[in-house]
C-alpha positions in Angstrom: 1.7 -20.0 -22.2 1.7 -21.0 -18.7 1.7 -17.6 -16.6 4.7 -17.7 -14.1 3.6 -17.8 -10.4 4.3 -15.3 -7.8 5.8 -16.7 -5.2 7.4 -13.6 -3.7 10.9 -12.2 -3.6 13.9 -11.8 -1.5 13.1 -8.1 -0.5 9.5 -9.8 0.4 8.1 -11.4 3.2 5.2 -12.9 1.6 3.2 -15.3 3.7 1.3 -18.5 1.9 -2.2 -17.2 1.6 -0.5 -14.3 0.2 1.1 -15.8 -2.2 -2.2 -17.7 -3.2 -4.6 -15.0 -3.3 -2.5 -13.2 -6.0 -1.5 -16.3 -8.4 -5.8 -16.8 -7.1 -6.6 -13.4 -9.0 -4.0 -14.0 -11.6 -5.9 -16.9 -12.9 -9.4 -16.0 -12.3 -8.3 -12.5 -13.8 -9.9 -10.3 -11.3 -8.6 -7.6 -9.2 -6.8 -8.5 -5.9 -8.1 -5.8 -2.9 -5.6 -6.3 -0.5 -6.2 -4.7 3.2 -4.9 -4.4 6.3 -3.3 -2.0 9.2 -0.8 0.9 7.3 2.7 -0.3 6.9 1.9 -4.2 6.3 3.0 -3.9 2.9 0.3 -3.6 0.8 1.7 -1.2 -2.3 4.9 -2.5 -1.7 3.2 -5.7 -2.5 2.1 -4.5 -6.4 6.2 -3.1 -6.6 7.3 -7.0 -5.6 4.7 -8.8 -7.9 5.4 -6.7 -11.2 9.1 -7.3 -10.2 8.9 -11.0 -9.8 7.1 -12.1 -13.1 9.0 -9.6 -14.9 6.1 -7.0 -15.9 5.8 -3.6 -16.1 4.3 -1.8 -13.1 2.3 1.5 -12.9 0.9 2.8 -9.7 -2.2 5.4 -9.5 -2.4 6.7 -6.0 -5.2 7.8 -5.1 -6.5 11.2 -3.2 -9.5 12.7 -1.8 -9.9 14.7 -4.9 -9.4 12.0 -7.1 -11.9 11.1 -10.3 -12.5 7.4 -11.8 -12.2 9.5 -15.1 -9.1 10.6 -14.5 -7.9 6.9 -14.6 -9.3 6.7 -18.2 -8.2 10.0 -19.4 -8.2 14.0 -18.4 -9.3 16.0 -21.8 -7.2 19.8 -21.5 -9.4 22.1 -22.4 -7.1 25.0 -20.6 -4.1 24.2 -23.3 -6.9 23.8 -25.8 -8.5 27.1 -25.3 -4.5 28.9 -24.4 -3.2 27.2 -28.0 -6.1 28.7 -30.3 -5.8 32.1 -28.6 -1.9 31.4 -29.8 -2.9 30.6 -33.2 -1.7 27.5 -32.8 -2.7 24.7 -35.8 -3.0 21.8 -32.8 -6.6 23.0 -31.8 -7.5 21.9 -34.6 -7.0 17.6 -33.1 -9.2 17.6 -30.5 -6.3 14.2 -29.8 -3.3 16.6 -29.1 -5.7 18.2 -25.5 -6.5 14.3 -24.3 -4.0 13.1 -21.9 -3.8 9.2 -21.2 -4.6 7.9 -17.3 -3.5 4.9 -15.6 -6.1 2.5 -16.5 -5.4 3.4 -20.7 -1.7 3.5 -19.9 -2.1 -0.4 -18.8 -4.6 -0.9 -21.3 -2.2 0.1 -24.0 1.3 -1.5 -22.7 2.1 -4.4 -25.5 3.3 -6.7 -22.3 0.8 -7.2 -19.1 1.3 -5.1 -17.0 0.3 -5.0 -13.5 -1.4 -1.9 -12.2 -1.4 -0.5 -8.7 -4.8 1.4 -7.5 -3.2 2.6 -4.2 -5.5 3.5 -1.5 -9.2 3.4 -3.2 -10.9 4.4 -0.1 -9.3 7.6 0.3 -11.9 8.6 -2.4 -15.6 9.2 -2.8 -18.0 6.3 -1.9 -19.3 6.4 -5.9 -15.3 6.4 -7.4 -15.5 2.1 -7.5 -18.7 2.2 -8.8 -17.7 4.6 -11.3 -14.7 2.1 -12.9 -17.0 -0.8 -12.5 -17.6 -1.1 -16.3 -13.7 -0.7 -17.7 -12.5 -3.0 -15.0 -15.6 -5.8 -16.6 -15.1 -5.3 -20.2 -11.5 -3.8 -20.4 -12.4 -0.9 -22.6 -13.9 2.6 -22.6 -15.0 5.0 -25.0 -13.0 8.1 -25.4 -16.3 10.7 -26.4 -13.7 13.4 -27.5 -12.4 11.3 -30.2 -14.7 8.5 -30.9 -13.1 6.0 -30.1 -12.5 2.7 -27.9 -9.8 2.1 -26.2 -9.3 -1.8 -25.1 -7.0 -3.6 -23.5 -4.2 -5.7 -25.6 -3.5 -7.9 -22.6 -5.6 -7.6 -19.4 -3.9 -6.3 -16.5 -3.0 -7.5 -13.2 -5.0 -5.4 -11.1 -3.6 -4.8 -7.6 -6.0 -2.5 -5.1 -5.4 -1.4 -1.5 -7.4 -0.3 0.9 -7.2 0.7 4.6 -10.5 0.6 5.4 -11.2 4.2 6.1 -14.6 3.8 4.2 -16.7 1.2 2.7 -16.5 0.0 -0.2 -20.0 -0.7 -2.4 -20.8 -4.5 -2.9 -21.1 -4.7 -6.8 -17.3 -3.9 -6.7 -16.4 -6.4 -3.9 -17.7 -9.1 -5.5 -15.5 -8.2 -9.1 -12.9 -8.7 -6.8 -10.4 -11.6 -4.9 -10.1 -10.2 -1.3 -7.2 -10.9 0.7 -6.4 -9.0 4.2 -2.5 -8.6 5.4 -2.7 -9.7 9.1 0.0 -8.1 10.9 3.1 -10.6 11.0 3.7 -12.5 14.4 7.2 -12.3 15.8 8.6 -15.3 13.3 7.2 -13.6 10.5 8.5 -10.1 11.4 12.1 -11.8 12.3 12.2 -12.5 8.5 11.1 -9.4 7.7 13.8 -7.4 9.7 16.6 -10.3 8.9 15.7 -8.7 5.4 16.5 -5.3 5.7 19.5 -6.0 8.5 20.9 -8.9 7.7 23.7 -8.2 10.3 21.7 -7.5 13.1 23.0 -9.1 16.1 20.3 -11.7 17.3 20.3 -10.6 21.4 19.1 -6.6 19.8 16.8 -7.8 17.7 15.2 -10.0 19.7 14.9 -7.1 22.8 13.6 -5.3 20.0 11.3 -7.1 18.9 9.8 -8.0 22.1 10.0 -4.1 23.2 8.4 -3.5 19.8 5.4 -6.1 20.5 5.0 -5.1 23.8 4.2 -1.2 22.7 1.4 -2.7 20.3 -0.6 -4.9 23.2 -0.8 -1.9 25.0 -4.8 -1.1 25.3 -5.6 1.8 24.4 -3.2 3.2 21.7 -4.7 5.3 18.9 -2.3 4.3 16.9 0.2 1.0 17.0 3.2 0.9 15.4 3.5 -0.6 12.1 5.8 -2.9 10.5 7.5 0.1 8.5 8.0 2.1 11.9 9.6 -0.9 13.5 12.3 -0.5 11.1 12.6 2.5 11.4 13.0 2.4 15.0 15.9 -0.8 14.7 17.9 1.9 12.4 18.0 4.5 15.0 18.9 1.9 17.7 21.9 0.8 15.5 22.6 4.2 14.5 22.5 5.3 18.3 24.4 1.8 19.1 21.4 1.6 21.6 22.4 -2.0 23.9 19.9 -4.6 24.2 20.1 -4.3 27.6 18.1 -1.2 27.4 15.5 -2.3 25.7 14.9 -5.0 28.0 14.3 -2.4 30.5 11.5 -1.1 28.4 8.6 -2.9 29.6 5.5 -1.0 28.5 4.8 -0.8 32.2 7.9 0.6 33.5 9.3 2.8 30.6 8.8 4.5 27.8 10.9 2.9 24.9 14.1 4.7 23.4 13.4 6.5 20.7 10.1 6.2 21.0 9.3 8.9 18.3 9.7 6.0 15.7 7.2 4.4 17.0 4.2 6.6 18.8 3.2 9.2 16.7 0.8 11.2 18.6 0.5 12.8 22.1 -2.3 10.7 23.1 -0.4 7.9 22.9 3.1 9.2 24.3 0.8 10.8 27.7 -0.9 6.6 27.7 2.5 5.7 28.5 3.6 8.1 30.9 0.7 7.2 32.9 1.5 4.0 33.0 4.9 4.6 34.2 3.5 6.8 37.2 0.6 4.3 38.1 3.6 1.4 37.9 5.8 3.5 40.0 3.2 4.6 42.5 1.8 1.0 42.9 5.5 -0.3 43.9 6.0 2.7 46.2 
């Protein structure tokens, strides 16, 4: 059976390369690692894909503290130790104390499903390496209980990444890479057209232009992301901000309304108010 393509969705922006590097990974069945900047749409990407071919989607996100063996499975030996104290007859199934993780979850569904590893590099350097094997052969051993778990139908493997760390090489090459640039202006049009259809076109195209002006700034810690641009639109609408303000905004003159949407930290909001007194003080 021919496997349907992704070609994105209505609630999804998805460029061509995009679109190619997952059906890419779909048919050489490898993981996709997907990166770029925060808010481009990276595990909103997995949501879209598992929506559009019509498969069930689980999501591991993953934290500092997070073990590749928790993906496979967590064994309870608190419960365990709590139940015989109890008297209870379930100590004696070591099976009752071993609690199914993400990866057996997907390994078990009886339709593919596709599996979100959200944010790998917010864990420790060996935690690829360590899921190296399962991801390879599509099984592991459950020691506890003897037995192998494998895969009825090999999942569609989506990993982000924002590049806080490295990731090793052996895992790289297992997987198809693809990095989310950050949409230029026709792109993000669609995008926002998306979520506010109704927009009036002279507001969002101040905004947009306010919007990419704040991210050429040199020198930001942080630029706004696509996520905080809507965000910001929201307020202006809410606020029934004019687009005549925001084509006061230059980045040189101003600081933009409702700029909390959009810088995030003091480093960034002081940049700008430096730049409004050296503007001001050079046209004296």
């Amino acid at each position: 059976m021919t496997q349907k393509k992704f070609t994105g969705t209505r609630a999804y922006i998805a460029t061509d390369d995009l679109k190619m590097a997952v059906n890419a990974s779909v048919t050489l069945e490898r993981p996709i690692l997907i990166k770029g900047e925060p808010g481009t749409g990276k595990t909103q990407l997995a949501i879209e894909v598992a929506s559009a071919l019509g498969k069930p989607l689980l999501e591991w996100h993953i934290k500092s503290t997070t073990k590749a063996q928790q993906g496979l499975y967590d064994y309870d030996a608190v419960a365990r130790l709590r139940d015989s104290q109890l008297g209870d007859d379930r100590v004696h199934d070591i099976a009752n104390y071993i609690v199914p993780g993400k990866l057996w979850e997907a390994f078990e569904s009886d339709v593919q499903p596709v599996l979100l590893i959200d944010e790998i590099d917010k864990a420790d350097i060996e935690f690829p390496n360590d899921l190296l094997q399962e991801l390879d052969r599509m099984e592991f051993f459950v020691y506890e209980t003897k037995q192998v778990v494998k895969a009825k139908n090999r999942p569609i493997i989506i990993i982000t990444s924002n590049n806080e760390k490295e990731l090793p090489d052996a895992f790289l090459r297992r997987c198809f890479f693809h990095y989310i640039k950050f949409p230029d202006k026709e792109t993000m049009e669609q995008i926002v057209n998306v979520h506010f259809p109704d927009l009036k076109k002279a507001l969002l195209k101040e905004a947009l232009e306010a919007f990419y002006k704040v991210r050429d700034v040199r020198g930001l810690k942080k630029k706004p992301s696509t996520s905080e641009l809507l965000d910001w639109i929201k307020l202006l609408l809410a606020e029934d901000i004019p687009p005549e303000v925001l084509r006061a905004g230059d980045s040189r003159k101003a600081i933009p309304p409702l700029y909390g949407a959009l810088l995030k930290n003091e480093q960034d909001v002081h940049l700008f108010e430096q730049l409004v007194f050296l503007d001001r003080r050079g046209n004296a």
